[in-house]
C-alpha positions in Angstrom: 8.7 33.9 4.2 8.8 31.1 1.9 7.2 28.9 4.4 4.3 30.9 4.7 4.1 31.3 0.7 3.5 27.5 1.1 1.6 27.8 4.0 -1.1 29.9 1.7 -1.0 27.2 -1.1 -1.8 24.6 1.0 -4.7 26.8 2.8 -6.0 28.3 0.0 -6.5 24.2 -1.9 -7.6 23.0 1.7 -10.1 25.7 1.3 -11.3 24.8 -1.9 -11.5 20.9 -1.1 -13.8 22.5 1.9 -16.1 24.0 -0.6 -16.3 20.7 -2.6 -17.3 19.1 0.4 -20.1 21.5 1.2 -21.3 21.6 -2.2 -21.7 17.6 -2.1 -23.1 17.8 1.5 -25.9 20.5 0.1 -26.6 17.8 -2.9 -27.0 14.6 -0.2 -29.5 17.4 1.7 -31.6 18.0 -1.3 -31.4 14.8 -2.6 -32.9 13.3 0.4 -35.2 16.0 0.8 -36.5 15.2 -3.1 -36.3 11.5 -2.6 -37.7 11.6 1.0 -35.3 9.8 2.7 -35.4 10.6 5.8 -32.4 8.3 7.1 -29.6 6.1 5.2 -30.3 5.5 1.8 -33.3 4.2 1.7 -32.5 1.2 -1.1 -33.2 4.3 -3.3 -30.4 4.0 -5.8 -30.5 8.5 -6.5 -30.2 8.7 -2.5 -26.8 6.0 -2.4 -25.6 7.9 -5.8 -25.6 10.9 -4.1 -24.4 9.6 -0.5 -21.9 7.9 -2.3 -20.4 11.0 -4.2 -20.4 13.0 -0.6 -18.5 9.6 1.3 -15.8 9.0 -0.8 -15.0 12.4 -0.8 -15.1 12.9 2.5 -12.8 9.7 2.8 -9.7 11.4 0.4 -10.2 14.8 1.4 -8.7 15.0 4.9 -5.9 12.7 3.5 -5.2 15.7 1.4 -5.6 18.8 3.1 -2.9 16.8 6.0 -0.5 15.9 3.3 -0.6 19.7 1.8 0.1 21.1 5.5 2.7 18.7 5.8 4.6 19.1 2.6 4.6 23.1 3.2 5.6 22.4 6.7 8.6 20.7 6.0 9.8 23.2 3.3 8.6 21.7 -0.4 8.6 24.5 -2.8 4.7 25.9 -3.2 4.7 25.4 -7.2 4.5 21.2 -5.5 1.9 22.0 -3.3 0.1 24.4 -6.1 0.2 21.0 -8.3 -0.8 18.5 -5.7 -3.5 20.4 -4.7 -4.8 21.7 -7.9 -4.4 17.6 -9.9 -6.5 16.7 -6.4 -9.0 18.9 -6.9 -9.9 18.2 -10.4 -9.8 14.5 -9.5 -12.6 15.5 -6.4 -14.6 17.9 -8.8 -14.3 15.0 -12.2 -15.2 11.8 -9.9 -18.9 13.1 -8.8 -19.7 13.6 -12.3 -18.2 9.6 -13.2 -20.7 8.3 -10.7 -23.8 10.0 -12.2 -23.5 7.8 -15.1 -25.1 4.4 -15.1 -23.2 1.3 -13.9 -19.4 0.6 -14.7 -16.7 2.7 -14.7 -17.1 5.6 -17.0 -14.3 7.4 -17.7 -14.8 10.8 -15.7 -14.9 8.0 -12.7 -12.1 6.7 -14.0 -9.6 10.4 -14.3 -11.4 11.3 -11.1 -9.9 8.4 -9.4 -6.8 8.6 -10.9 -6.7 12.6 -10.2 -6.7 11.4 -6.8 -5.0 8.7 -6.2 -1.5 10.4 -8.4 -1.6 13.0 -5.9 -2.2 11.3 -2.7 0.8 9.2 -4.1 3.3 11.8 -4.9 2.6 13.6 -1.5 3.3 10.2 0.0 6.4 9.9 -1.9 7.1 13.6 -1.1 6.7 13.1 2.6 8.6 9.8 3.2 11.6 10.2 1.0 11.7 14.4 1.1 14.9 14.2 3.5 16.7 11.9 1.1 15.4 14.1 -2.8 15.6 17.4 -1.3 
């Protein structure tokens, strides 16, 4: 039963990262829609913002949701996956904000990126030395 508690942790953050990719899917529609982009970016700098804020999302996100199935599949406690998948999501929710800002790295960009990279890390950690720390 344990398993499964983790099971559920995992699914219910995989489902959350899912609705963070919708909501930024619904913004790139709308966006191109009110910009009248029809396809790409069309050098307009609101449409690559917003395609932007979708892609790299949707380049960390299935990363995550297969290291939170993994790390309840092989038996980590579900307070771990509750705090991977809870520091990744802020770090998906904070980042979109960090790109609406001007040029550089503001700092919401900055704790977004860090709020994912710290738990992509530690679920890598997790995974490759969990036989050995376990």
């Amino acid at each position: 039963m344990a398993g499964m508690i983790a099971l559920h942790a995992a699914g219910f953050w995989s489902g959350l990262l899912i609705l963070v990719l919708i909501v930024l899917s619904v913004r790139v529609v709308m966006t191109r829609r009110r910009q009248r982009v029809i396809l790409g970016d069309g050098g307009d700098e609101v449409m690559i913002v917003a395609a932007r804020r979708f892609g790299n999302a949707a380049e960390y996100t299935p990363v995550a949701i297969g290291a939170l199935i993994l790390l309840a599949l092989i038996g980590w406690q579900t307070w771990i996956i509750h705090l991977v998948g809870a520091a990744f999501l802020l770090g998906r929710v904070i980042h979109p904000l960090g790109l609406a800002f001007g040029k550089g790295p503001p700092p919401a960009r900055v704790v977004g990126m860090t709020l994912t990279w710290l738990p992509l890390l530690v679920a890598a950690v997790l995974l490759i030395a969990g036989p050995f720390i376990a």
